[in-house]
N, C-alpha and C positions, 0 to 999 in steps of 0.2 A: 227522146234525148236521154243520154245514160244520166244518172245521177251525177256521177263525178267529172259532168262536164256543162252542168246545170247554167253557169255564168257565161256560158260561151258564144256570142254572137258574130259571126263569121261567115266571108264571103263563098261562096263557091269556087273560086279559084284556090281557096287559104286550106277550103276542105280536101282539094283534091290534091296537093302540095305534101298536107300531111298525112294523106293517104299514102303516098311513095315514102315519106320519111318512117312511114310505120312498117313499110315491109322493109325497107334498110335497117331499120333500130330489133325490129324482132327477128329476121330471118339470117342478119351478118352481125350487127351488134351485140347483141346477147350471146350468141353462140360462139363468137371471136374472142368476148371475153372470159367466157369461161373455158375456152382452151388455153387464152393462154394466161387465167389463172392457176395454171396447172402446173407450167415451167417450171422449170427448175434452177438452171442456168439463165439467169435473167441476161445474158448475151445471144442468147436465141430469139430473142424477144424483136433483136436489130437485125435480124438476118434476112435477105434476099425474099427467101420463101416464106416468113412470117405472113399470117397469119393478120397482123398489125397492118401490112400494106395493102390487100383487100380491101381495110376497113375505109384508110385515107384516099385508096382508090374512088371506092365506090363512092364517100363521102364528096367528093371532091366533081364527080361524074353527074350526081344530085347538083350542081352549083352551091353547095350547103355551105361554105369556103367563102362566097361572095357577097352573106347575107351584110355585110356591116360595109362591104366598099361600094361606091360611087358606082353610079351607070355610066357615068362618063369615062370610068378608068375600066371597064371591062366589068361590073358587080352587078348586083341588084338591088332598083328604088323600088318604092312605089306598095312595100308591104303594110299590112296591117300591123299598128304597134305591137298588139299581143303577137304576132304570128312569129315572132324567133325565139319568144319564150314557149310555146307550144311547146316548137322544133326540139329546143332544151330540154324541158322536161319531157320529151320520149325520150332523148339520146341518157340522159340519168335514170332512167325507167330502164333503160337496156342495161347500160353497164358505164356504172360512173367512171370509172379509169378512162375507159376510151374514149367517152367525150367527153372529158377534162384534157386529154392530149390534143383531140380535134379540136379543141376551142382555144387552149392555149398558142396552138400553130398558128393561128388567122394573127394572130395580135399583132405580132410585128410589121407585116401587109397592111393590114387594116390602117396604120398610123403612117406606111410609107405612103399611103395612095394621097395623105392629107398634106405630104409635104410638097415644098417649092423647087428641090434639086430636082434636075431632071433623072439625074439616075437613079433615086428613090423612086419616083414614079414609073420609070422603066421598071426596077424590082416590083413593084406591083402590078404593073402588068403581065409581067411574066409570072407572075403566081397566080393570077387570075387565070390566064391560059394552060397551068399547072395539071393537068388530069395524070398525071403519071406519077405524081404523090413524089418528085425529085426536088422540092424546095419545103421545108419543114422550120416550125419559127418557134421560138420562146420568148422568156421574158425573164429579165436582171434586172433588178428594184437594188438601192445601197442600204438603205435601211427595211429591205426585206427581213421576214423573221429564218430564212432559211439562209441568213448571212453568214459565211464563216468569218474568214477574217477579211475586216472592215474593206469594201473597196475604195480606194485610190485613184482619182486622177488629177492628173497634175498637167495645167494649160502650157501650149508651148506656140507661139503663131497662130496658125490655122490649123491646130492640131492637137491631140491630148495623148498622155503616155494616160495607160488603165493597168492598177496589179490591183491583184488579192484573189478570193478563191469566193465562189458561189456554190450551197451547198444545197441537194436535193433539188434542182433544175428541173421542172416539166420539161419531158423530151431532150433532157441536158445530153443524152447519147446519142441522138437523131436528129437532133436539131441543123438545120445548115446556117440560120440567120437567128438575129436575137434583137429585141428592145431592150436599151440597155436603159436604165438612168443612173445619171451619177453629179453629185458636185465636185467640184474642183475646189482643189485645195493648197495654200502657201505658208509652209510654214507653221503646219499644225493648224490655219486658218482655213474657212471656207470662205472662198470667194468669188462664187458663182456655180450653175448648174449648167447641164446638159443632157438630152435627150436624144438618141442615135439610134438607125438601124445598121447594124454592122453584120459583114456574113464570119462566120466560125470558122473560116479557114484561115486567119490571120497571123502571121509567127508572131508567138509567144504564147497560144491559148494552144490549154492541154485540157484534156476530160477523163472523170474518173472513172471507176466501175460503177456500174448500177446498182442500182439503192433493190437489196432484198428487203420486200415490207410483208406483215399480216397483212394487207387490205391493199386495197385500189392495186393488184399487182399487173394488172393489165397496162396501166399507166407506167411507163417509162419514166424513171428519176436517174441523175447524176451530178455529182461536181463538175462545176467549168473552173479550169483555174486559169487567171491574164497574167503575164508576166512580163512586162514592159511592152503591153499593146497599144501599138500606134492606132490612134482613132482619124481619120484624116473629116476634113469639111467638108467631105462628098456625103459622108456617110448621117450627118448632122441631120436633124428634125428641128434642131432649136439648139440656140447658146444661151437665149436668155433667162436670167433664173427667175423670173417670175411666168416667164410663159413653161418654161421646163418642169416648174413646179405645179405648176395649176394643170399642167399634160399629165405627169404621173399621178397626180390625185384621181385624172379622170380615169387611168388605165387601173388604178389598184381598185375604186370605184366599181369597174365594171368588172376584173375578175374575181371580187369579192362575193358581187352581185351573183354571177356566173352559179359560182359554187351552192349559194341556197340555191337558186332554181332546179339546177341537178340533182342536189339532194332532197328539194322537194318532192321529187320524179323519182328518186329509189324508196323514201319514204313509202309512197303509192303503189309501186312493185312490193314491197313486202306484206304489206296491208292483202293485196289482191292472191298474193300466196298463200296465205292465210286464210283468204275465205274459199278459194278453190281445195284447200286441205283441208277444211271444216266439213263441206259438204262430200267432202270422198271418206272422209275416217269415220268408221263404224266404232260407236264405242256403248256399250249398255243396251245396243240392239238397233240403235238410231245413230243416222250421223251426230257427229260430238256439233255442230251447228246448230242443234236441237238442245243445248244445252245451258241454262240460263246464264252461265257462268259466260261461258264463251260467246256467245251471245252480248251481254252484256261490258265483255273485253274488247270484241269487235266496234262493237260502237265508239267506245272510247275512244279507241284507234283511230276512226273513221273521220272523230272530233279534230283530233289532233294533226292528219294528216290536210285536212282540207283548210284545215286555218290555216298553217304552212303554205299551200297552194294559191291562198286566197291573198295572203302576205307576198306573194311572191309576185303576184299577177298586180297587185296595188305598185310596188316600189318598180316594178320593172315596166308596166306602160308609162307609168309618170316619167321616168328617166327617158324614156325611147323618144316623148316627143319635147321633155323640157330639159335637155342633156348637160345644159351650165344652170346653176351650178351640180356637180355631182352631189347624190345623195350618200353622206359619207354615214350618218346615223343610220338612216333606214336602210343601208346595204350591210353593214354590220349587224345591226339587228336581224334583218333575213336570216345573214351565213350561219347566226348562232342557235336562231328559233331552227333554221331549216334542218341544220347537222343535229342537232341534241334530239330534235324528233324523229329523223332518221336511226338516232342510236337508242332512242327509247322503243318507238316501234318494231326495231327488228329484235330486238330484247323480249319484247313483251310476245309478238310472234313467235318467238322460240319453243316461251310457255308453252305455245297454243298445239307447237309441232310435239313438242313433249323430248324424248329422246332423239326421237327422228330430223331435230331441229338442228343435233349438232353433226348428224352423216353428209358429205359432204356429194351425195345424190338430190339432194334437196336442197335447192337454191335459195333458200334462207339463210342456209350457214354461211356463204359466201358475202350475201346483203350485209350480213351483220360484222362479217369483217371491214369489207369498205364503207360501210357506217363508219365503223370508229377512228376511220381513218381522216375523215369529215373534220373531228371536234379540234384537229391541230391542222388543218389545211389551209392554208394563206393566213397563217397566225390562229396563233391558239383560241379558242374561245372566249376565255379571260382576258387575254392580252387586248383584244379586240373590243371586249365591250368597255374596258377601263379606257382606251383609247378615244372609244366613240363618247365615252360618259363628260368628259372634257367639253363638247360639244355641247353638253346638254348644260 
């Protein structure tokens, strides 16, 4: 048993499951993301022959898509707690951008397969059935930190008008459908909530250019802007705002959660860069691994990545099988320990590359940009532990 999988107790079905995830995550994901780290024009990113629809293809061909919905709605039961956090942590091992966009999409299906309309649950059968990657999903939080100006909605019947603008969208340029949440408002008053899967074609919603970033550039960002979008009660998961509110706790919950795990997983990739470059660099006559220094860096490293790992495998079985209430501490703490060790280790790997850490033939430099793009993703680091500190 390797070292870095020392805790792992697991079935032979779960073994041979992530065996296929591991030739998708190393032989299409890694490789897909560093092409199209490469772009330039981040509108090539949404095109036909990208590169990107391979990924949701293939992703999608795995049933990797169906791991959080019901057997009953066309998904898959019956896993092992740990086994979709595995799954995570190779897909962040590969290339965090692209599964942060593949994990973000499931979200709004995930939550239609749980509703009572019938046409939500049609919408998630049909993304279930989905292998042609033609239904793509996000997510719209009102007190998101990536909020522009304030969302609005304002009740009317069986119905709600939605304005205002959402900034930095996972897959905001490719999205076809979205979970939205929002309270409603009278009068400068809030007076109730609502939780919606709506699809993106809706008159009034406009999208903006794509977000150029240093890091995770593989991942698709953009503005969605509503401009007196009719929401109708087909489209509804919930009016009530105590169950509306207790749904989006569980949804920010999980892709808070989401995020350490991932960057637990790139964390680990840069580590393993690192010691496959230790033992190939000649330096003094002997590989530079032969070197007390490095040597004694590596380990460090090795402390730090696997407590991360270890933190990540605690909070994410405990949630998988005791899902209310959400853990809003220990998922906050994950995304902060996870992202800050990811940006400390590919840092400290750099060291280890020397110069060769910052050429961008060497897949370190890349790590270390979408590390740092970790320590502001689904809220700032700060913002997030002062939030969770409340709690305590």
């Amino acid at each position: 048993m390797a070292t870095q999988n020392l805790d792992i107790e697991i079935s032979k079905e779960t073994k041979a499951m992530l065996k296929e995830v591991a030739k998708f995550t190393g032989d299409l994901l890694r490789v897909s993301g560093v092409e199209l780290d490469k772009v330039e024009n981040f509108l090539e990113l949404t095109k036909e022959d990208s590169s990107l629809w391979k990924v949701f293809k293939a992703y999608r061909e795995l049933d990797l898509h169906l791991l959080h919905i019901p057997s009953d709605m066309g998904g898959v039961d019956g896993l092992e707690g740990v086994t979709p956090l595995l799954i995570k942590e190779q897909m962040g091992y590969a290339d965090v951008g692209l599964a942060m966009s593949l994990l973000v999409s499931d979200i709004p299906f995930i939550y239609a397969a749980k509703a009572l309309s019938p046409e939500l649950q049609k919408l998630a059968g049909s993304y279930c059935e989905d292998r042609g990657a033609k239904m793509i999903g996000c997510l719209i939080m009102k007190d998101h930190p990536h909020a522009g100006s304030p969302l609005n909605a304002v009740k009317e019947k069986d119905s709600f008008l939605l304005n205002g603008i959402m900034e930095r969208v996972a897959n905001g340029n490719i999205a076809t459908h979205a979970l939205i949440h929002n309270e409603f408002s009278k009068n400068g008053e809030e007076t109730g909530a609502a939780i919606a899967v709506i699809p993106l074609d809706l008159p009034g919603i406009k999208r903006g250019e794509p977000l150029n970033k240093m890091g995770q550039r593989s991942l698709n960002q953009g503005s969605i802007t509503f401009k007196n979008v009719r929401i109708s009660a087909a489209y509804l998961l919930t009016d009530d705002r105590v169950v509306a509110n207790q749904m989006k706790k569980s949804i920010a919950v999980m892709s808070v959660l989401d995020t350490g795990i991932l960057y637990s997983g790139l964390a680990m990739a840069a580590l393993d860069e690192a010691r496959k470059y230790a033992i190939d660099r000649i330096q003094g006559g002997v590989p530079i691994i032969e070197h007390k220094n490095i040597k004694l860096k590596l380990f460090k490293l090795f402390q730090m990545v696997e407590s991360s790992r270890a933190y990540a495998r605690r909070i994410a079985n405990y949630q998988f099988y005791h899902p209310l209430p959400p853990q809003e501490v220990h998922a906050a703490a994950l995304k902060c320990m996870a992202t800050q060790t990811a940006s400390e280790v590919s840092s400290e790997v750099i060291q280890i590359f020397g110069g060769n850490g910052l050429a961008k033939e060497y897949p370190v430099e890349k790590l270390f940009r979408d590390a740092q793009t970790g320590l502001v993703e689904n809220g700032v680091n700060d913002w997030l532990a002062i939030r969770a500190a409340d709690y305590l």
